[in-house]
DRENPA-3360 file (N, C-alpha, C; in nm, 2 decimals, always signed):
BEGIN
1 = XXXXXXXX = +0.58/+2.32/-1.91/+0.50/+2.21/-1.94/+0.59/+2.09/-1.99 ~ +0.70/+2.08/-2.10/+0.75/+1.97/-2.14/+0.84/+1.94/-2.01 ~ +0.89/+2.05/-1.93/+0.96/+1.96/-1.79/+0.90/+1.88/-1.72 ~ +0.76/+1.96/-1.69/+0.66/+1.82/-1.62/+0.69/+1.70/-1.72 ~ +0.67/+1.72/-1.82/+0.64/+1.56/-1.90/+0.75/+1.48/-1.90 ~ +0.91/+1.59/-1.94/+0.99/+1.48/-1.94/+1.03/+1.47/-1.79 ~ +1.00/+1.52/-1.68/+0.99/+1.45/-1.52/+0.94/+1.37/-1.50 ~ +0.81/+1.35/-1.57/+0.66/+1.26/-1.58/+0.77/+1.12/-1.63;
9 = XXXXXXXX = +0.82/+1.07/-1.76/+0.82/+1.01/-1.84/+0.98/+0.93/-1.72 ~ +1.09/+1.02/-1.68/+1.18/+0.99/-1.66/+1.11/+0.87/-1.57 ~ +1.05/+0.98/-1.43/+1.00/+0.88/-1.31/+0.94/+0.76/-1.34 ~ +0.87/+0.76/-1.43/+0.78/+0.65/-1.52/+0.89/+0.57/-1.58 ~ +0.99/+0.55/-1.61/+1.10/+0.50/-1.66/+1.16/+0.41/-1.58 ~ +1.19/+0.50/-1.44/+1.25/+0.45/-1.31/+1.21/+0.38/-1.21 ~ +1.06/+0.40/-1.23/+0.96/+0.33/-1.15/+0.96/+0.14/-1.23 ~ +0.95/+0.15/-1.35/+0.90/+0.06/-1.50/+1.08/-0.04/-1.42;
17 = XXXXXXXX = +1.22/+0.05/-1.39/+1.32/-0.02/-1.46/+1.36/-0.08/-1.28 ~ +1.32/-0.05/-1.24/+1.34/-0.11/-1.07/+1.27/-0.17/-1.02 ~ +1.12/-0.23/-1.10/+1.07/-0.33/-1.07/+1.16/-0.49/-1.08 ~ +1.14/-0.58/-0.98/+1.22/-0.69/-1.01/+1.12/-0.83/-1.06 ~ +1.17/-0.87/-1.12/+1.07/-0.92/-1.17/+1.13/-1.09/-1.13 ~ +1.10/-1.20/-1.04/+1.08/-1.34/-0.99/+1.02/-1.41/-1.08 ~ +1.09/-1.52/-1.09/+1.04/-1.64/-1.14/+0.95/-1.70/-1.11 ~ +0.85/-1.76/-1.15/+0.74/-1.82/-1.10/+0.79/-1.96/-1.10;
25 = XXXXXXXX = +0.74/-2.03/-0.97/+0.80/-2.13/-0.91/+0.70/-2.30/-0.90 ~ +0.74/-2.39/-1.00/+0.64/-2.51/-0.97/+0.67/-2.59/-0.85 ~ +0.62/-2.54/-0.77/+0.55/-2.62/-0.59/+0.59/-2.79/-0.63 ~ +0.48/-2.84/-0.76/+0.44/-2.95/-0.71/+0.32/-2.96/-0.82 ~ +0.37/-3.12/-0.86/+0.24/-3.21/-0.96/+0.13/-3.24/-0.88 ~ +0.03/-3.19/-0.88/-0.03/-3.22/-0.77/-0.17/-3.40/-0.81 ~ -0.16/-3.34/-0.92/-0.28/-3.46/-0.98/-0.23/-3.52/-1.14 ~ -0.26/-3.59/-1.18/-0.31/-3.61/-1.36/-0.47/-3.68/-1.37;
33 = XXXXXXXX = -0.57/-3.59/-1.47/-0.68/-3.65/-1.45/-0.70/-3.69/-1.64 ~ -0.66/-3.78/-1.68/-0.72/-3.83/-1.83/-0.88/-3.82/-1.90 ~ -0.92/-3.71/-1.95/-1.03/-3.69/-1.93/-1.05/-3.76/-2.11 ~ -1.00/-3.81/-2.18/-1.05/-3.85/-2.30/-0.87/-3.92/-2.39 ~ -0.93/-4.07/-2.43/-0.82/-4.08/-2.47/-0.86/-4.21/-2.62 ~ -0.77/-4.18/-2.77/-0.84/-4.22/-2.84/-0.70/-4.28/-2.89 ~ -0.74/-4.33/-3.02/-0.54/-4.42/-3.07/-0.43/-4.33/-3.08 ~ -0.48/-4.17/-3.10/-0.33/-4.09/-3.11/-0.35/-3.97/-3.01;
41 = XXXXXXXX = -0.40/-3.98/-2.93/-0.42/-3.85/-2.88/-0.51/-3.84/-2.74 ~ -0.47/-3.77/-2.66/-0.50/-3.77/-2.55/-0.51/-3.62/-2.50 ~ -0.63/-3.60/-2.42/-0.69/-3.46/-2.38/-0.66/-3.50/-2.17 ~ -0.64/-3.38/-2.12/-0.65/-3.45/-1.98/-0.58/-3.28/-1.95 ~ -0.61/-3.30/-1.79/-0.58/-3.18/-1.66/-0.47/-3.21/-1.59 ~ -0.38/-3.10/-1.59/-0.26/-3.16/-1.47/-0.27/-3.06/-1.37 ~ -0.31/-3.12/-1.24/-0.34/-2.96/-1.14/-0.21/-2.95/-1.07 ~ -0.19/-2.85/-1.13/-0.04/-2.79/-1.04/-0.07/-2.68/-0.94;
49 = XXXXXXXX = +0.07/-2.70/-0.86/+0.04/-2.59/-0.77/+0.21/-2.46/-0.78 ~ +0.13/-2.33/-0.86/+0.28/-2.26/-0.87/+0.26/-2.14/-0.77 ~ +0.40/-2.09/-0.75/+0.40/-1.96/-0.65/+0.43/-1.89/-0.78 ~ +0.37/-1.75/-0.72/+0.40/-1.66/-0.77/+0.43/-1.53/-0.71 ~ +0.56/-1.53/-0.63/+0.63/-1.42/-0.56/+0.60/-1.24/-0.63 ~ +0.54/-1.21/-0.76/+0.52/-1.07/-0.85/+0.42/-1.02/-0.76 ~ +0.41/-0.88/-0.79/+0.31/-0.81/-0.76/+0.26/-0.84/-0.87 ~ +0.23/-0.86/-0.94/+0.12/-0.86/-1.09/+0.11/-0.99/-1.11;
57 = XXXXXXXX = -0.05/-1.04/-1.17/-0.05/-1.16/-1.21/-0.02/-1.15/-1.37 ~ -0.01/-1.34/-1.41/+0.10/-1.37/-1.53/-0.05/-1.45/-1.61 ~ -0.05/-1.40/-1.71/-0.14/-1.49/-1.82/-0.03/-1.61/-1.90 ~ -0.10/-1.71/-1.91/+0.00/-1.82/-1.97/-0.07/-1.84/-2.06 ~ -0.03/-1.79/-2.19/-0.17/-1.80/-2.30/-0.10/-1.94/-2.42 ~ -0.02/-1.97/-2.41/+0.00/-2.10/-2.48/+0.13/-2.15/-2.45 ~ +0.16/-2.32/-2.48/+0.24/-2.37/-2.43/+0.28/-2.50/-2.54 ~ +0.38/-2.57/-2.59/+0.41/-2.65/-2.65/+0.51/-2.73/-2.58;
65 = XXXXXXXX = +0.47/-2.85/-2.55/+0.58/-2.95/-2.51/+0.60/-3.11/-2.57 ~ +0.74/-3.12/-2.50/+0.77/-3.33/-2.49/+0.72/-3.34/-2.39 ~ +0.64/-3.44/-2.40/+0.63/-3.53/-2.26/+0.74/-3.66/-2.26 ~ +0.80/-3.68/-2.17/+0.89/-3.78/-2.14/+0.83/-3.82/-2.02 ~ +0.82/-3.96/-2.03/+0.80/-4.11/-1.91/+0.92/-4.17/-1.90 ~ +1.00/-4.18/-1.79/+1.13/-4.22/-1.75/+1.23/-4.23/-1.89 ~ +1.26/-4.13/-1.90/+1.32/-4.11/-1.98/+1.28/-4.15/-2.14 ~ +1.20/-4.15/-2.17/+1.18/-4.18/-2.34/+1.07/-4.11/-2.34;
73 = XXXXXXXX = +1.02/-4.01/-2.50/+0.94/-3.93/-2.54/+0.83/-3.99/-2.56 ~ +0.74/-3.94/-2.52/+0.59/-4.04/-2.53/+0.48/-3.97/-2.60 ~ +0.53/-3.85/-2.66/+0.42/-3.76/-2.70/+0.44/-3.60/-2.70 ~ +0.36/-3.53/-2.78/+0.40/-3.41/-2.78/+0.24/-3.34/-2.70 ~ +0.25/-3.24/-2.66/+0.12/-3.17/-2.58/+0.11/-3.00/-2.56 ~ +0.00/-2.94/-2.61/-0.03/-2.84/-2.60/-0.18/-2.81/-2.51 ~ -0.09/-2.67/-2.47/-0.25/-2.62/-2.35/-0.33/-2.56/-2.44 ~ -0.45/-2.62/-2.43/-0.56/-2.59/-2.48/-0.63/-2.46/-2.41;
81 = XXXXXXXX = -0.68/-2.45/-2.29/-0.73/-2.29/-2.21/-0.62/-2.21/-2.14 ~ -0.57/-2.09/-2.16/-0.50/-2.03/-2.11/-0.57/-2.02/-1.99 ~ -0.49/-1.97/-1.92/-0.52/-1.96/-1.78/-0.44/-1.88/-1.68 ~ -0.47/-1.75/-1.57/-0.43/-1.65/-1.53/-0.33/-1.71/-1.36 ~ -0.25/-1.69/-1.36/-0.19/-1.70/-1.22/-0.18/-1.60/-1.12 ~ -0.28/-1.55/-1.04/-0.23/-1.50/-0.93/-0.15/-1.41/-0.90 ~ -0.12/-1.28/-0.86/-0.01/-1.22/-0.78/+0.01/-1.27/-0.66 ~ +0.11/-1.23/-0.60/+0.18/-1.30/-0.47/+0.11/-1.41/-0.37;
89 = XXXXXXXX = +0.13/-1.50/-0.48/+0.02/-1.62/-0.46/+0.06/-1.74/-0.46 ~ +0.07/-1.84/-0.38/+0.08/-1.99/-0.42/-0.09/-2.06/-0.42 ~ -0.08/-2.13/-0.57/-0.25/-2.18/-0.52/-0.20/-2.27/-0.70 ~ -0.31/-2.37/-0.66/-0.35/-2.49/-0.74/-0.44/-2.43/-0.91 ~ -0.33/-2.47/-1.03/-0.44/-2.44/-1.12/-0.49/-2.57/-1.19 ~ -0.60/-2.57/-1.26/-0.57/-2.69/-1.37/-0.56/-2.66/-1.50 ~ -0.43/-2.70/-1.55/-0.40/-2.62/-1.69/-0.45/-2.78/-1.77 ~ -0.49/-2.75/-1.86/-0.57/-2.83/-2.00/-0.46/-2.81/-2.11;
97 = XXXXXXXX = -0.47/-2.97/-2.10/-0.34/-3.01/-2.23/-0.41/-3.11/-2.33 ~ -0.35/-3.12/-2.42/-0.44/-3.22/-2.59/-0.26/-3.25/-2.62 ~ -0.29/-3.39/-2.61/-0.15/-3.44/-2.66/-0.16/-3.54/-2.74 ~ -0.02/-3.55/-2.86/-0.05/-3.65/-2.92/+0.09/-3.79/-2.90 ~ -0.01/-3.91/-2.92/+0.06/-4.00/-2.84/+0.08/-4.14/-2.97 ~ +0.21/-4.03/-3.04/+0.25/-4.13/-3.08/+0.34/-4.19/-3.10 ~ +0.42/-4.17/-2.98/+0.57/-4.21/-2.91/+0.50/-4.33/-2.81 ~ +0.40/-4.30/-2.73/+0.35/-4.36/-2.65/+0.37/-4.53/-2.60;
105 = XXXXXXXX = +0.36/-4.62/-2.69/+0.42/-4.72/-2.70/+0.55/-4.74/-2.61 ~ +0.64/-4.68/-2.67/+0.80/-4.72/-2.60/+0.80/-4.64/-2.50 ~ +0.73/-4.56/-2.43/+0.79/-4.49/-2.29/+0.67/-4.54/-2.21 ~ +0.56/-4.60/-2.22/+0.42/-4.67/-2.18/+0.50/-4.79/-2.10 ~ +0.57/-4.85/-2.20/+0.66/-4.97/-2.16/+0.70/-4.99/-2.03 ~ +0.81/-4.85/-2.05/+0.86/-4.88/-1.98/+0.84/-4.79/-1.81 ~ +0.72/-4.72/-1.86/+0.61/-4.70/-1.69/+0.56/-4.76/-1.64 ~ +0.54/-4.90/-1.69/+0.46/-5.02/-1.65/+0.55/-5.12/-1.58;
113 = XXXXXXXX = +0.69/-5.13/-1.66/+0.83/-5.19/-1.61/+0.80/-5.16/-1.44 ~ +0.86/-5.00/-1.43/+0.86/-4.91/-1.35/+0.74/-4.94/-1.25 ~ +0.66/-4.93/-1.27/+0.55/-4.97/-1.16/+0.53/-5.09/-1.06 ~ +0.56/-5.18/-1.19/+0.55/-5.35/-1.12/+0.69/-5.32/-1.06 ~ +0.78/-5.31/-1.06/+0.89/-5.27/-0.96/+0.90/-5.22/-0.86 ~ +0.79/-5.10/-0.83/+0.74/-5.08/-0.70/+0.79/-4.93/-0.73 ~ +0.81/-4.85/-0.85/+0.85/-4.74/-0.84/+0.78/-4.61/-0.91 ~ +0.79/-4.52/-0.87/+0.72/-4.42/-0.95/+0.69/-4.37/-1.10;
121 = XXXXXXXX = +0.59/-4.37/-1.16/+0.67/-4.32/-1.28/+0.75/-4.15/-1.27 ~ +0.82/-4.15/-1.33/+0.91/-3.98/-1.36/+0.84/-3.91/-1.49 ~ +0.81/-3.81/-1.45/+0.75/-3.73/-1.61/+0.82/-3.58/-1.60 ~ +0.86/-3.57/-1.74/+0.96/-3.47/-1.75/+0.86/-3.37/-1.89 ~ +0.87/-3.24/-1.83/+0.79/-3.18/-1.96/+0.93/-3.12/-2.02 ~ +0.92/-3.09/-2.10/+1.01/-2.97/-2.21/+0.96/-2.91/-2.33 ~ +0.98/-2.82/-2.34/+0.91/-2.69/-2.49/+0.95/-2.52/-2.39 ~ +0.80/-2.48/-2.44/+0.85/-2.33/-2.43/+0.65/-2.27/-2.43;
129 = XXXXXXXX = +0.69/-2.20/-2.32/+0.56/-2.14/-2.28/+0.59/-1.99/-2.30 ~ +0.43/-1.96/-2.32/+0.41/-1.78/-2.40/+0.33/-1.77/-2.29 ~ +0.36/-1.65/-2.22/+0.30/-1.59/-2.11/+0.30/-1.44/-2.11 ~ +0.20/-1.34/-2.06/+0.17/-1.22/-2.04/+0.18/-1.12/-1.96 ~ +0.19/-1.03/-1.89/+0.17/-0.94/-1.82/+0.15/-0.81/-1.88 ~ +0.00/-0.77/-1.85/+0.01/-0.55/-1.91/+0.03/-0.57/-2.04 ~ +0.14/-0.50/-2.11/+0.19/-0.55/-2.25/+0.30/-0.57/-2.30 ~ +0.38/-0.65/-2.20/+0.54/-0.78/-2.18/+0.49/-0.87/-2.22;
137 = XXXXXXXX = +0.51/-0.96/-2.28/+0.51/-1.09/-2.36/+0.63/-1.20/-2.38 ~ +0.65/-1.28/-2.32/+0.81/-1.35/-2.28/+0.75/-1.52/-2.31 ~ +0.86/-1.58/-2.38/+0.83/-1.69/-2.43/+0.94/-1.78/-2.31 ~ +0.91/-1.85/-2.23/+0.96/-1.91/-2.15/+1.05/-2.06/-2.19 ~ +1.16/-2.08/-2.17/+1.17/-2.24/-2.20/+1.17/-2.31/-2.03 ~ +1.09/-2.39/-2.06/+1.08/-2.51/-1.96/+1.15/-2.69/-1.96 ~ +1.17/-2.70/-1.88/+1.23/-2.81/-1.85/+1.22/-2.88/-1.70 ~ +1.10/-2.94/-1.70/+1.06/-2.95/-1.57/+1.06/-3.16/-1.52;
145 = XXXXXXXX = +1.12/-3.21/-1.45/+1.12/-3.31/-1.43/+1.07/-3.38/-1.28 ~ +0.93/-3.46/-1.24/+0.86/-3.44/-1.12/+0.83/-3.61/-1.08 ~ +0.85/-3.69/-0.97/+0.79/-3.82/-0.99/+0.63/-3.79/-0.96 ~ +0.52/-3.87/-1.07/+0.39/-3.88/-1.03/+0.41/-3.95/-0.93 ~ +0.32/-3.93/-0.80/+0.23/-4.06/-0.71/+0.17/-4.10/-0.77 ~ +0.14/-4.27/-0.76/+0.06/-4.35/-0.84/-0.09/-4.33/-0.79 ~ -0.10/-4.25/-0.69/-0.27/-4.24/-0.64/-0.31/-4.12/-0.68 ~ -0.26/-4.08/-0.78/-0.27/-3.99/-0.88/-0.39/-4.01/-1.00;
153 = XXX = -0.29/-4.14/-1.02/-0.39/-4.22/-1.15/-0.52/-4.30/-1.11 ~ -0.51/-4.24/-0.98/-0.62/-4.39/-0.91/-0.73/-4.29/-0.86 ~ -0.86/-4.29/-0.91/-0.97/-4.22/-0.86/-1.12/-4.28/-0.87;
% end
C-alpha cells in the first residue's frame, strides 16, 4: 500500500512538474469606455482582447497600476471586478478600473497637443497584477505600452 501511494504521489509530481505553463498574451486595446468621471477620479472599462495559449483558465483577481499618456503619469488605477480568462482561448474581456486622476492635468495636456497634431494618443500601463489558477497564485509585473484609436473615444 505505501508503494502505491508513493507511485501515486511521484506520478502526481511528474505530471504537476512537466506541465508548461505560457504567458498570456495582450492581442490588443480594443476600446476605452469612461463610464463616470468626477475632479479626482475616474471609473471606466477597457475591452481587451488576450490569448490565452494554457490548458487552464487564469483568474485575475486584482491589479494596481500607472497610467501614463505619452509619456507623463496621469493617474493611478485599480481593477475593481476580477474577472476569469479562458483556457486556450483568444476573446475580448472588459476589465473595470477606478482610477485616480491626480496627475491628470500634465499628461491631459499633452494628449490634446498630440491629437490636434493629427496623432494618436500612447497609453502605457505599469504595476503588478495578482492572478490565479487551482491553488498557484503569481503576482505579475506589467508594463504594457498600446496607441489608442481615437474612435475609441468617440461613441
Amino acid at each position: 500500500m505505501k508503494l502505491a501511494r508513493y507511485c501515486f504521489i511521484v506520478l502526481l509530481v511528474g505530471l504537476i512538474s512537466s506541465c508548461e505553463v505560457k504567458d498570456i498574451q495582450l492581442v490588443e486595446l480594443e476600446s476605452v469606455k469612461v463610464l463616470n468621471v468626477n475632479k479626482r477620479n475616474i471609473d471606466g472599462i477597457l475591452n481587451i482582447k488576450l490569448e490565452n495559449p494554457n490548458a487552464f483558465g487564469v483568474k485575475v483577481k486584482s491589479a494596481d497600476f500607472e497610467i501614463w499618456a505619452n509619456n507623463a503619469v496621469v493617474g493611478k488605477a485599480k481593477l475593481t471586478d476580477p474577472f476569469k480568462i479562458e483556457s486556450n482561448s483568444t476573446q475580448s474581456y472588459p476589465v473595470h478600473l477606478s482610477g485616480d486622476l491626480s496627475n491628470a492635468i500634465s499628461g491631459g495636456i499633452g494628449s490634446i497637443v498630440g491629437l490636434l497634431m493629427g496623432k494618436e494618443p500612447t497609453m502605457r500601463i505599469k504595476g503588478k497584477l495578482k492572478a490565479s489558477s487551482f491553488l498557484i497564485t503569481k503576482t505579475v509585473e506589467i508594463d504594457e505600452q498600446t496607441d489608442i484609436p481615437i474612435s475609441s473615444f468617440i461613441r
